[in-house]
TIKOLFI-143669 format. One line per 8 residues: number of its first residue (from 0); for each residue x, y, z of N, C-alpha, C. Coordinates in Angstrom, 1 decimal, decimal comma, m for minus. Layout:
NUM) X:Y:Z:X:Y:Z:X:Y:Z ~ ...
END
This chain:
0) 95,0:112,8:70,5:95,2:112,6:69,1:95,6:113,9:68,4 ~ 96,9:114,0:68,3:96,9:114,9:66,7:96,1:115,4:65,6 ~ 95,6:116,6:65,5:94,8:116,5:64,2:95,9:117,2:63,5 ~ 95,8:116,7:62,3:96,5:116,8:60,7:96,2:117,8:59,9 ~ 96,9:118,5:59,5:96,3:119,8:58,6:97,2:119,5:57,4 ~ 96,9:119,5:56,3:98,0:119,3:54,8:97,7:121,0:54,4 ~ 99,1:121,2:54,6:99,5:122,9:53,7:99,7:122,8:52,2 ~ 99,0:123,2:51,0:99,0:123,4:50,2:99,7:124,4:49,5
8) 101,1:124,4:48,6:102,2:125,1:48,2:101,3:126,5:47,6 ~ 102,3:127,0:46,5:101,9:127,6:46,3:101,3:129,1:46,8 ~ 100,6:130,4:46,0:100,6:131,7:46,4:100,0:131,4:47,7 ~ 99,0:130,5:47,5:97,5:130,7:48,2:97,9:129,8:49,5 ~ 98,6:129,1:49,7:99,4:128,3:51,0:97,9:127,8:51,4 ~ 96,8:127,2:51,0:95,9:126,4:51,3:96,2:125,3:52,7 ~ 95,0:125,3:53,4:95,3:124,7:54,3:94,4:123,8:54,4 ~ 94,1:122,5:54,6:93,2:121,3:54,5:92,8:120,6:55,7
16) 92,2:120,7:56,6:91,7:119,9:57,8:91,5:118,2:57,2 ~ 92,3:117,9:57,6:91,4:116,3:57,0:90,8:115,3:58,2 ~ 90,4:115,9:59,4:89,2:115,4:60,3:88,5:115,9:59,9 ~ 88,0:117,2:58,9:86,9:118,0:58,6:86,8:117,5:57,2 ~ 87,7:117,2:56,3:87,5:117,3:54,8:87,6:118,2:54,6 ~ 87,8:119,5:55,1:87,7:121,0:54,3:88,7:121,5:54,3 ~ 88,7:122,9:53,5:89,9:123,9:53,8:89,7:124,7:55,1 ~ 90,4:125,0:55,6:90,0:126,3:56,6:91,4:127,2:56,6
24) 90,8:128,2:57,3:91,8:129,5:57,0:92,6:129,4:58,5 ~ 93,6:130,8:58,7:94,7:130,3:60,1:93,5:130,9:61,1 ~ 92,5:131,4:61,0:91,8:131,8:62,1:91,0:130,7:63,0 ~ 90,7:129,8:61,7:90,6:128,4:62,3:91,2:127,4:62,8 ~ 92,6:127,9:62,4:93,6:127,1:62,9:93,9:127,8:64,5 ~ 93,9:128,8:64,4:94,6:129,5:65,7:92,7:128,8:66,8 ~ 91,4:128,7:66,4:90,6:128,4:67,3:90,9:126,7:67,4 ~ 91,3:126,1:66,8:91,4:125,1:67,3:92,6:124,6:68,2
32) 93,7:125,4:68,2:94,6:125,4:69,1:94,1:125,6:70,0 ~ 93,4:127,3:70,2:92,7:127,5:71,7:91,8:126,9:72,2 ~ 91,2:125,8:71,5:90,1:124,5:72,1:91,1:123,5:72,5 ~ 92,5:123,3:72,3:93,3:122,7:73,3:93,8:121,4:72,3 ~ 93,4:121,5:70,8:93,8:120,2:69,9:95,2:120,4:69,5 ~ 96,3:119,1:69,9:97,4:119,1:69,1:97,2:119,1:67,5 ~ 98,6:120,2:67,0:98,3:120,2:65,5:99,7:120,1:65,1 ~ 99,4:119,1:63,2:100,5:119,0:62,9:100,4:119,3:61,5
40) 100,9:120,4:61,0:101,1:120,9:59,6:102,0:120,3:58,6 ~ 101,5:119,3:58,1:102,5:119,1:56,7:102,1:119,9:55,9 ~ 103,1:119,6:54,9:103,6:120,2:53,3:103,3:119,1:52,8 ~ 102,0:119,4:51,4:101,7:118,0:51,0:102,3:117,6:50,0 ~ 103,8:118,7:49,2:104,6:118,8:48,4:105,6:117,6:48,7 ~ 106,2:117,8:50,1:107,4:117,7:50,3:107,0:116,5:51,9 ~ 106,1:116,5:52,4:105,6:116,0:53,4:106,6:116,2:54,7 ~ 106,9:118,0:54,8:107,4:118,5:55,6:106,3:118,9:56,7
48) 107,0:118,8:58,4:106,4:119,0:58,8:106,7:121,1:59,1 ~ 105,9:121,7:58,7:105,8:123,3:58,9:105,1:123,7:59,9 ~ 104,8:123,2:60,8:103,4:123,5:62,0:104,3:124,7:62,7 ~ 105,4:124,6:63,1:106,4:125,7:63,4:105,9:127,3:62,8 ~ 106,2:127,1:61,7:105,9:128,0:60,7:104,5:128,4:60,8 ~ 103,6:127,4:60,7:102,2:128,1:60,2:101,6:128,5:61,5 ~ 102,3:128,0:63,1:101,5:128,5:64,3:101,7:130,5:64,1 ~ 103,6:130,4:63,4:103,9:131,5:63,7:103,2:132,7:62,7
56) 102,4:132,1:61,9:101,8:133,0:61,0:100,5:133,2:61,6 ~ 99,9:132,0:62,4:98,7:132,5:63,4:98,9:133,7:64,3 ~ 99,8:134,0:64,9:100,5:134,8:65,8:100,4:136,3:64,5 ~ 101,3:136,2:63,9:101,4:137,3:63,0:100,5:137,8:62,4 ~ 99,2:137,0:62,1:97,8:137,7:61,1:97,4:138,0:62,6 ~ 97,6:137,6:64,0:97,0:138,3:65,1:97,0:139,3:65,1 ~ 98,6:139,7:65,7:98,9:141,4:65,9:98,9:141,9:64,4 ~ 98,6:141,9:63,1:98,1:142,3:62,2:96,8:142,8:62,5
64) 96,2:142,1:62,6:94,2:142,4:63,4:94,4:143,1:64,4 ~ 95,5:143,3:64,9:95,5:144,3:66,3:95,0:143,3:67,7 ~ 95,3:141,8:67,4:95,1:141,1:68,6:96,3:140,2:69,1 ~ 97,1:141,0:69,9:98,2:140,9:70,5:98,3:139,8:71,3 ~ 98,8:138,7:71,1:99,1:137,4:71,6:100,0:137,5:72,5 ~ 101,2:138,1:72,3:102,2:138,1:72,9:103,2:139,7:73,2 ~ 103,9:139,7:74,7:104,1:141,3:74,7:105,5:141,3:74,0 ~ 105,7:142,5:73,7:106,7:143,2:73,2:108,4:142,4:73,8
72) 108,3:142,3:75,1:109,4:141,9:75,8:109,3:140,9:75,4 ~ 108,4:139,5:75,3:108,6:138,1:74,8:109,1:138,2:73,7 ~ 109,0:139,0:72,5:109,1:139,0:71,3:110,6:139,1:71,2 ~ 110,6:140,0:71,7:112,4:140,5:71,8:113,0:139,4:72,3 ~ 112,6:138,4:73,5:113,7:137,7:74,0:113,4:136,5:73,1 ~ 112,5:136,5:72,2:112,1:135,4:71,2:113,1:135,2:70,6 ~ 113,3:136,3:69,8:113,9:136,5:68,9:115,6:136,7:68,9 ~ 116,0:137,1:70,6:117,4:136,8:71,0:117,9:135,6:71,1
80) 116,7:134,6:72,2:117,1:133,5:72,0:117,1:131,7:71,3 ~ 115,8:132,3:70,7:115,2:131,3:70,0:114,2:130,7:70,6 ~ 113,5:129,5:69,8:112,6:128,9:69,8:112,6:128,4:71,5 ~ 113,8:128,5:72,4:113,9:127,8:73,5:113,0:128,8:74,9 ~ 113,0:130,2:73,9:112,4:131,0:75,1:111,5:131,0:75,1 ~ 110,1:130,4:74,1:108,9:130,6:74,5:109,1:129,2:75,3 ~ 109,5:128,1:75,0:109,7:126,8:75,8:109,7:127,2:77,4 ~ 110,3:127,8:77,4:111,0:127,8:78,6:109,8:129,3:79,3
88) 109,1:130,0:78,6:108,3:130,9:79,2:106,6:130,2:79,4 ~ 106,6:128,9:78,8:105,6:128,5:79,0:105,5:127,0:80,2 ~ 106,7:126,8:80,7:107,0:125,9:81,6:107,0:126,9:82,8 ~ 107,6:128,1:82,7:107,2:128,8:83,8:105,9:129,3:84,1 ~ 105,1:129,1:83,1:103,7:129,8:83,2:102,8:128,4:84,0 ~ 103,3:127,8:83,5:102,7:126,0:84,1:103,0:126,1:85,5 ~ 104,2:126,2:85,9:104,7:125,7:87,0:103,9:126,8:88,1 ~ 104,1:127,7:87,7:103,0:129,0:88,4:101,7:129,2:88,8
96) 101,1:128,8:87,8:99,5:128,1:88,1:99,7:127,1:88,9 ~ 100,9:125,7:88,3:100,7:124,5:89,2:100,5:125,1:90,9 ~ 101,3:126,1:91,4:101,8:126,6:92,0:99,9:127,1:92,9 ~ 100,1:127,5:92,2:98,7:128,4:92,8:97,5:127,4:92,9 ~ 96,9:126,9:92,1:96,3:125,5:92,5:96,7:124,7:93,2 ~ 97,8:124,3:94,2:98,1:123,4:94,6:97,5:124,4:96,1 ~ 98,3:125,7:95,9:97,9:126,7:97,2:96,6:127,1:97,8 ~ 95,6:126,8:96,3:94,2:127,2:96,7:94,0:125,9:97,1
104) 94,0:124,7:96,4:93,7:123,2:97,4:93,6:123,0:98,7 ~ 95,0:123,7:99,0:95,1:123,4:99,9:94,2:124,0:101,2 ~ 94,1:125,0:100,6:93,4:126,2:102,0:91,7:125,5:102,1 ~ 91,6:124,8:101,3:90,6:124,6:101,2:89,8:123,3:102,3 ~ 89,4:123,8:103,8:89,1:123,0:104,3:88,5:121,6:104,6 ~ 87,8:121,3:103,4:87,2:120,4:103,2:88,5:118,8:102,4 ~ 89,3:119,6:101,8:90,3:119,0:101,3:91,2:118,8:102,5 ~ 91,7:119,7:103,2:92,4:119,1:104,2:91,9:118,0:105,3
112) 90,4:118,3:105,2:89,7:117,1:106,1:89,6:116,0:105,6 ~ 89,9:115,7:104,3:89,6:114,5:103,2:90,8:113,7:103,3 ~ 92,0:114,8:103,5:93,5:114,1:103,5:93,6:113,3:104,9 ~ 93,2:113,8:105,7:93,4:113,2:106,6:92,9:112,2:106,9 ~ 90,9:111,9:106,6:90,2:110,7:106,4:91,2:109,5:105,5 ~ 91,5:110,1:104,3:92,4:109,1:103,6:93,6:108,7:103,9 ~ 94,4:109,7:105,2:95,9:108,7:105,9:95,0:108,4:106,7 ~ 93,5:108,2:107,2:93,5:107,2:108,3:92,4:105,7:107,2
120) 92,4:106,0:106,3:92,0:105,1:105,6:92,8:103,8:105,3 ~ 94,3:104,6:104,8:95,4:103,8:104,4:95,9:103,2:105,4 ~ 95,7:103,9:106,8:96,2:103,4:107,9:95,1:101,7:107,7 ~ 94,6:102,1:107,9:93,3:100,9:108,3:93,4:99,5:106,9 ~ 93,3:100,5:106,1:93,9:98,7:105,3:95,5:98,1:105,0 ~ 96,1:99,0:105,9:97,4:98,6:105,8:97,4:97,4:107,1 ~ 96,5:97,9:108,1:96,0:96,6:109,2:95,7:95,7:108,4 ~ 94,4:95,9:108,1:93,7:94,7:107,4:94,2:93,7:106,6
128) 95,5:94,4:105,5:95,8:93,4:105,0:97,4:93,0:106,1 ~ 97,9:93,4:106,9:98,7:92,3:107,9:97,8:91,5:108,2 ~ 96,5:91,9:108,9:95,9:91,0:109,4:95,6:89,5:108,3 ~ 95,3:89,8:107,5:95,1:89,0:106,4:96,2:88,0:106,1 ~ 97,6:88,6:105,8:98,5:88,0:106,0:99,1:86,8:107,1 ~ 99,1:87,5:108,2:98,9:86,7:109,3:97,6:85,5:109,5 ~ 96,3:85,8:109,0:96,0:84,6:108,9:95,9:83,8:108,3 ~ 97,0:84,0:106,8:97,1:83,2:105,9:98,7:82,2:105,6
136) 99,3:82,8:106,5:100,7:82,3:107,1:100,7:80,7:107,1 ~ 99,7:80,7:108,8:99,8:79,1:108,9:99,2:78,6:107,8 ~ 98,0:78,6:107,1:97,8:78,2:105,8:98,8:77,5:104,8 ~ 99,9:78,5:104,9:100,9:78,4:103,9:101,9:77,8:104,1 ~ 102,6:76,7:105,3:103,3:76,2:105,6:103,4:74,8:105,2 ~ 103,0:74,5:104,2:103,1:73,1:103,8:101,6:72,5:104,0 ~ 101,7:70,7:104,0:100,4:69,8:104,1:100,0:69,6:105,1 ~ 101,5:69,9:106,1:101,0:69,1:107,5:100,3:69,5:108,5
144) 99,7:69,6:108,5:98,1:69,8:109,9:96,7:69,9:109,1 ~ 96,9:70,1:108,2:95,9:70,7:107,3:94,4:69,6:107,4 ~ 94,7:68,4:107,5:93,9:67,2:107,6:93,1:67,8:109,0 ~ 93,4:67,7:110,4:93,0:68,1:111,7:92,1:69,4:111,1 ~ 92,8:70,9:110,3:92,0:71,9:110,3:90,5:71,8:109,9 ~ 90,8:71,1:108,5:89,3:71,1:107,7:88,5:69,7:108,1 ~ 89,3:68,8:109,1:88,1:67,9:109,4:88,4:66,6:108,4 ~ 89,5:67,0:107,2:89,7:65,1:106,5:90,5:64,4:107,2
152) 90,9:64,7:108,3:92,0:63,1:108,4:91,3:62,1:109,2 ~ 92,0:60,8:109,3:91,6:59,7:109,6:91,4:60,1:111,3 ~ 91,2:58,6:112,1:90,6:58,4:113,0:91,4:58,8:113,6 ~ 90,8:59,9:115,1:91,4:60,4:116,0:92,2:61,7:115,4 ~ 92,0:62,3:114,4:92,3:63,2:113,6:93,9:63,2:113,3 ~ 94,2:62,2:112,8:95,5:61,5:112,4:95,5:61,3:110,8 ~ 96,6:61,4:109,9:96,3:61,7:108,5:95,9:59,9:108,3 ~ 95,2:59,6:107,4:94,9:58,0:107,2:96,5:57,9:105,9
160) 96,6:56,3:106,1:97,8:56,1:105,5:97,7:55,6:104,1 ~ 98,4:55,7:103,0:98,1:55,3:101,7:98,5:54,1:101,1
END
């Protein structure tokens, strides 16, 4: 779920949590990012979305405080090529981790012993249900014999006549 923040115009650029009811400042905005919450900054003016804007002023009161978010080189290629390079610097950061988690998984003996239990698992109900199938086959051929199997037909196990 999105949490909503209303930016308030004006000197004081007020910012409103309205899951909280309150105001909060960007320090609280930048910790709720790092708790992992989607955020979306309107303008309660103009009901613009500015989240663009106000992440990048989180960023800026950072290295203001002297707490450097981002290096020098990002900034520069930020700023060469737009909004597409942190996109594209954070898909590579994903895929990298993906990368390395998938590599510690794997090494991980107990996982490779699990993988294998479960292709012989899949193996085994892929039997089970042919087998299933196959005994459900003659079943499914229509009315005729069906009297003889379960025991209703007439005398001498012959269907009785209507």
């Amino acid at each position: 779920m999105i949490r909503v923040i209303r930016r308030y115009g004006g000197g004081s650029r007020k910012l409103y949590d309205t899951e909280e009811s309150r105001y909060v400042g960007l320090d609280e905005v930048a910790g709720f990012v790092r708790r992992g919450h989607e955020l979306k900054v309107v303008d309660s003016a103009t009901g613009e979305d500015v989240t663009a804007q106000t992440l990048a002023q989180v960023i800026l009161e950072g290295e203001r405080r002297g707490f450097s978010f981002l290096d020098t080189a990002f900034l520069h290629d930020a700023v060469r090529r737009g909004g597409r390079a942190l996109s594209r610097k954070v898909e590579q950061l994903q895929e990298g981790v993906d990368r390395l988690v998938k590599v510690g998984v794997d090494r991980l003996p107990t996982v490779r012993a699990m993988r294998g239990e479960l292709d012989r698992l899949r193996e085994g109900v892929a039997t089970l249900e042919r087998s299933v199938r196959a005994l459900e086959a003659p079943a499914g051929r229509g009315r005729s014999g069906q009297g003889r199997r379960n025991g209703t037909g007439g005398k001498n196990g012959k269907r009785a006549s209507r």
